[in-house]
N, C-alpha and C positions, 0 to 999 in steps of 0.2 A: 911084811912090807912096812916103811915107816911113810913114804910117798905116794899119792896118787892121784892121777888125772886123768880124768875123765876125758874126752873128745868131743869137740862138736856140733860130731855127727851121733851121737849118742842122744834117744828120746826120752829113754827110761830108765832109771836105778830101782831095779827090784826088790823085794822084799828080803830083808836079812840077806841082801847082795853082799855085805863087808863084816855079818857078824863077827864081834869077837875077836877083831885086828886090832890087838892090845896094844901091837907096834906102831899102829897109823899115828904120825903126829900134823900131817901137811894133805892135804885134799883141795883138788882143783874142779871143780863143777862146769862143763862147760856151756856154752848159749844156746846147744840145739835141747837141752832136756826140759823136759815140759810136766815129766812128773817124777817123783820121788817116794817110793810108797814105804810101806810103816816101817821100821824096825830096819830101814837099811844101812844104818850106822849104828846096830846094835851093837853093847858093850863097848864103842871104840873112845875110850874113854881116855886117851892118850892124846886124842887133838887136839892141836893149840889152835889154829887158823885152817879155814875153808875161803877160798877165792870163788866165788859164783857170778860164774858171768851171763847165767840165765836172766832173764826180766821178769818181773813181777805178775806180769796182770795174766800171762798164761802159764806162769808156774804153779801146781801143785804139788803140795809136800803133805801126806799123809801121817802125821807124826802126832801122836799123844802119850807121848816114855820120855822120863826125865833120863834114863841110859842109855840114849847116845849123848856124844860127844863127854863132856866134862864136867864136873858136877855146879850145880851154881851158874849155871851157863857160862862159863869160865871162858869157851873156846870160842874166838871171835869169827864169825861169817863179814869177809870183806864185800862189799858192794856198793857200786857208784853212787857217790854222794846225792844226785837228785831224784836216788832213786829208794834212798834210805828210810825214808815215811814208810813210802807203799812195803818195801817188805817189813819193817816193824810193823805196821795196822794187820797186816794179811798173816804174817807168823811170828809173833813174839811171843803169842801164848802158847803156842805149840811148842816150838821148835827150841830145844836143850841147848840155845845158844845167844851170843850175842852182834846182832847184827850192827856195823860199823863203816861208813859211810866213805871208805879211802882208797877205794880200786879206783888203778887209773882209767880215766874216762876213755882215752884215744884206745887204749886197749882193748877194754872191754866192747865197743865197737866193731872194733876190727875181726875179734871172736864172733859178733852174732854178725855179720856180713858174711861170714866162712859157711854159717848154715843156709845159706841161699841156695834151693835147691835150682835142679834146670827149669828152663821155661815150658809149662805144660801147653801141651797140644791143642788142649779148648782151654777158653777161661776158667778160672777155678776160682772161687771164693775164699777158700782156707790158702792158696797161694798168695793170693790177694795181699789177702790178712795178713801174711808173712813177712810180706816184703811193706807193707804200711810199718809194722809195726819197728821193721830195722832201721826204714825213712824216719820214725820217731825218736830211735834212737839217738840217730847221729844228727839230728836236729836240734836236741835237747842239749848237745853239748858245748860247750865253748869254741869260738872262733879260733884258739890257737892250739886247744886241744883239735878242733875237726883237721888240722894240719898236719897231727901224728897218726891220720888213721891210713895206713899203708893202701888198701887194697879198694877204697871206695870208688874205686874205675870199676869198680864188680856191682857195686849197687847202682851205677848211673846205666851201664850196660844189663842188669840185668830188669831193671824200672821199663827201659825205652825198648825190648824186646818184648816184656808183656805189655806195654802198651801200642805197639803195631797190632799186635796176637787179636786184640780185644778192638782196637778202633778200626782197623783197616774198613778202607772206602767199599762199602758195599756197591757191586754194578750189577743193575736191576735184569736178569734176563738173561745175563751172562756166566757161561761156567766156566769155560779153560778159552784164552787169548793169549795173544803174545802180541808183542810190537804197540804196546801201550803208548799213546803220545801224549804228556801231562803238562800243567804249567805249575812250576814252581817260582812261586816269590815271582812272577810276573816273567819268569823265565820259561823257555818254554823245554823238555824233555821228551825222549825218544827213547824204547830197550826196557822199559819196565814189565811186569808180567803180571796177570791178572790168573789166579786157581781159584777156583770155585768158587768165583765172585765176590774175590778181594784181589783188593792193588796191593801189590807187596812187590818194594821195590828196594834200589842200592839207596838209593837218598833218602828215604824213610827214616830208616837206623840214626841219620844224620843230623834229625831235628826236623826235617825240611816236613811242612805245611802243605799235601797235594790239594789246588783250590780244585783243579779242573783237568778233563782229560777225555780224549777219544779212545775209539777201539779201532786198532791196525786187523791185520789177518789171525785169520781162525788156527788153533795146533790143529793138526791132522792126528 
């Protein structure tokens, strides 16, 4: 193989995963991998560029062999410009390469928004984490770059789904209701539904603020 890309949905490149692909000249890394362990670009000694669109502060790379990549660090690791410190401080001693600061931004966004998994069922902290550190992403980048990033209707929708998940209105006493009557924005609503002592409603999703609300009839 002289190309290669990685996915993703990919977490981890294992060990001596590509030994000794003399052919490789091009490798694509992508945003869901989070570790890299020793010797998985051994001997590949034929690459000119690696594209990583992983981020820094949860990436680990196992790596103390001047044989991968190219000798002299020859072979460039592209990655977003303001993010070019932190992997130089984090692996420039290690890692048999030279990291270079010119992947485009709106891109590499766009990759780690693809690794937004679905909304879990209870809150979770390491999802949490996830989706903070994508919001960091795309916050970190320029105003006309954030315009090339195709898919971030996926980070707004997938932010305001765990934050229903986590805030919804606790109702003290109550398990299963139907026929919620709420006021929003000073408006008042009818049709929402309360499980196991949360308001989860259609206008939720929508932004809307529930200040206040009764309880209609009981499910049978």
């Amino acid at each position: 193989i002289t190309e290669l890309v990685i996915p993703d949905n990919v977490e981890t490149i294992g060990r001596d995963a590509f030994y000794d692909c003399t052919s490789l000249t091009n490798v694509t890394i992508g945003a869901g991998v989070a570790t890299i362990n020793q010797d998985a670009f051994y001997y590949c000694q034929a690459v000119e560029d690696v594209v990583l669109y992983a981020e820094p502060i949860s990436l680990t790379w196992n790596e103390d062999s001047c044989d991968d990549f190219k000798a002299g660090k020859a072979t460039k690791i592209h990655v977003m410009a303001s993010e070019l410190e932190a992997f130089k401080n984090k692996f420039d001693g290690d890692v048999n390469a030279t990291f270079t600061g010119d992947l485009d931004p709106a891109e590499c966004v766009t990759h780690r928004i693809n690794t937004i998994a679905d909304v879990p069922e209870a809150a979770d902290d390491d999802y949490a984490a996830a989706l903070a550190a994508v919001r960091a992403s795309y916050d970190a980048i320029e105003e006309q770059d954030k315009q090339n990033v195709t898919n971030y209707q996926t980070l707004l929708d997938a932010e305001a789904a765990y934050d229903i998940l986590v805030n919804s209105y606790e109702v003290e006493g109550v398990e299963d209701i139907a026929n919620v009557t709420f006021t929003v924005d000073g408006e008042e609503w009818t049709g929402g539904n309360v499980f196991a002592g949360k308001v989860m409603t259609a206008t939720a999703d929508e932004g809307y603020v529930i200040t206040e609300f009764s309880v209609g009839s009981e499910i049978e």
